[in-house]
N, C-alpha and C positions, 0 to 999 in steps of 0.2 A: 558207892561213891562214883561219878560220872568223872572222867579223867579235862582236864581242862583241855587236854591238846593230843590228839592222835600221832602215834610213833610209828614211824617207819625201821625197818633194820637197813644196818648200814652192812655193804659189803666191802671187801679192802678197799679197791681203788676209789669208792664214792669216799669211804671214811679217810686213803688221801689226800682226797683231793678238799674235801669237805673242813678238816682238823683246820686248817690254814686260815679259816675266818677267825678272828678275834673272839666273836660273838661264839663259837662254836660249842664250848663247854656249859656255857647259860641252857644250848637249846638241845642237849643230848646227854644221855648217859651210858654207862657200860653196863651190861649186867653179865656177871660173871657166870650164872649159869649158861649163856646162851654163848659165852666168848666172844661177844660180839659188840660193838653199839647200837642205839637206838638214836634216831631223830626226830623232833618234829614237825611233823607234814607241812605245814604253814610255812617255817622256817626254809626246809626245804624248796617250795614252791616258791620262795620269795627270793632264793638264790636262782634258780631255773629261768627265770623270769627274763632274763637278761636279754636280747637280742644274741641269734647264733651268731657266731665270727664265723669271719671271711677267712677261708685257708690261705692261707699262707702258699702252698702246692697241692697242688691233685693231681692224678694218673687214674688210671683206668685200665685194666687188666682182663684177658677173655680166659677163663677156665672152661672146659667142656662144655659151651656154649651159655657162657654164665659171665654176664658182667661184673667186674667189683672195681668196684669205685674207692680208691686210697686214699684221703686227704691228710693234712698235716697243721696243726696251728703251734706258732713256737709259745711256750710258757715263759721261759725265761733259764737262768741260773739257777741250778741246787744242788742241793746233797740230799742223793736218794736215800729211802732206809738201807738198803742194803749195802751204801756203801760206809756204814758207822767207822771205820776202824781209821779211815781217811779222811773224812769229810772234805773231798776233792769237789771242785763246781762239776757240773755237767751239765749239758743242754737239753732242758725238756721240751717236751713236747706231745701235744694230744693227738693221737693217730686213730682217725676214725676209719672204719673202710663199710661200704654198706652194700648188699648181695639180695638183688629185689628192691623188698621195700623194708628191710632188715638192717639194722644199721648196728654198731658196736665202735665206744670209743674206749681207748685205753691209753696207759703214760707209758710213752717212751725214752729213755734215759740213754743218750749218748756216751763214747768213752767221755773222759775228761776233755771238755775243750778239742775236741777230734775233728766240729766242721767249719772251712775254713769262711763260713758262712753262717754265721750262729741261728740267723732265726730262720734258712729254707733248707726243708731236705728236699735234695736230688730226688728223680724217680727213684732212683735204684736205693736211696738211702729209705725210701718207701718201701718198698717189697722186702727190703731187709724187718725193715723194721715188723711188716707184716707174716715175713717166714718166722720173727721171733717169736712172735704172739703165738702161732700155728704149734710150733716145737714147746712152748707152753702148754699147750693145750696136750699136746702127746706125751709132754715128760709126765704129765699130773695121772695118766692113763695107766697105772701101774699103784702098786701097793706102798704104802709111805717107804719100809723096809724095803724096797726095790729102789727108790726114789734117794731113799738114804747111800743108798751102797752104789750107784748109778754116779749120784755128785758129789759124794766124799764128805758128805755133812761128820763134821765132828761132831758140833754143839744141837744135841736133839731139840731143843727149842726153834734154834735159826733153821734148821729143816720142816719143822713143824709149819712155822709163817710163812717160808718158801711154797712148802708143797699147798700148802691153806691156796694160798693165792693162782698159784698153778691151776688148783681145783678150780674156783671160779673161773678163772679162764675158759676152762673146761667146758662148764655148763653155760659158760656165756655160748661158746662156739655150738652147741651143742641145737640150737635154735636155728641154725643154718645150712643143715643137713647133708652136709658136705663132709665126706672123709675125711679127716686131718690128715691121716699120714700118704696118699694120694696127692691129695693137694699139696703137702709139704714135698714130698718126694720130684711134683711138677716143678713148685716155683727153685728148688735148688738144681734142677736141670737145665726150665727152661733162660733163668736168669744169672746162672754158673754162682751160684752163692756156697 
């Protein structure tokens, strides 16, 4: 049987960002062997579709004779998963930075209500936001049970998702051939963070 519609796998932050359509659960499903969601393509491509937005902020940063380009677009209010126990607003935000012709966005979650400017981050609230993603990528660089006993995970599940996503991080950064913990070691020097 020829499948009507081609799946894509979802990784966390697409399957974030993605859950939040209405339509979403019609055009995906989970499969428990794989732990993961699937989408389909079409569906996919018909969200994509969109016209890029216009940052909101950009910066521009020189590493070892390496441009990276930071930008920022604000999303709005929410509660992140991680923050379930609370369900406090925070200020999201898509932080793309791109190195060449490399590009990687991801969701950045402010404290509660922390800028007094809800939809631009500062340069600086950029690099931060960029050394977190970095420190993502180096925490996930270790064994779960190093990761577990590093951030005090009680609840092996909520360490499981943490570190899951950490990974991806990981292998997202891993396509821009840049040492993390060099780079990360830079930007908390050269930016006093």
């Amino acid at each position: 049987m020829i499948m009507a519609s081609l799946y894509l796998k979802l990784g966390w932050p697409e399957y974030q960002e993605y859950q939040q359509y209405d339509d979403f659960d019609e055009h995906a499903y989970y499969s428990p062997e794989n732990e993961c969601y699937f989408i389909e393509q079409d569906w996919l491509l018909k969200h994509n579709e969109k016209e890029e937005a216009v940052p909101d902020s950009a910066i521009e940063i020189y590493y070892k004779e390496k441009t990276i380009e930071i930008s920022s677009i604000y999303v709005g209010l929410g509660s992140p998963s991680w923050d379930k126990q609370e369900k406090r607003k925070h200020h999201h935000h898509k932080v793309t930075f791109k190195i060449g012709c490399k590009k990687h966005t991801f969701d950045y979650w402010s404290g509660p209500l922390c800028y007094k400017d809800s939809t631009v981050m500062s340069d600086n609230d950029m690099i931060q936001a960029f050394e977190a993603f970095i420190s993502e990528c180096i925490s996930a660089d270790q064994s779960i049970d190093d990761f577990q006993n590093e951030f005090g995970y009680e609840n092996v599940s909520e360490c499981i998702r943490i570190y899951n996503a950490c990974k991806e991080s990981l292998e997202a950064w891993k396509n821009f051939f840049i040492d993390p913990y060099d780079l990360d070691n830079w930007l908390r020097d050269t930016y006093d963070l």
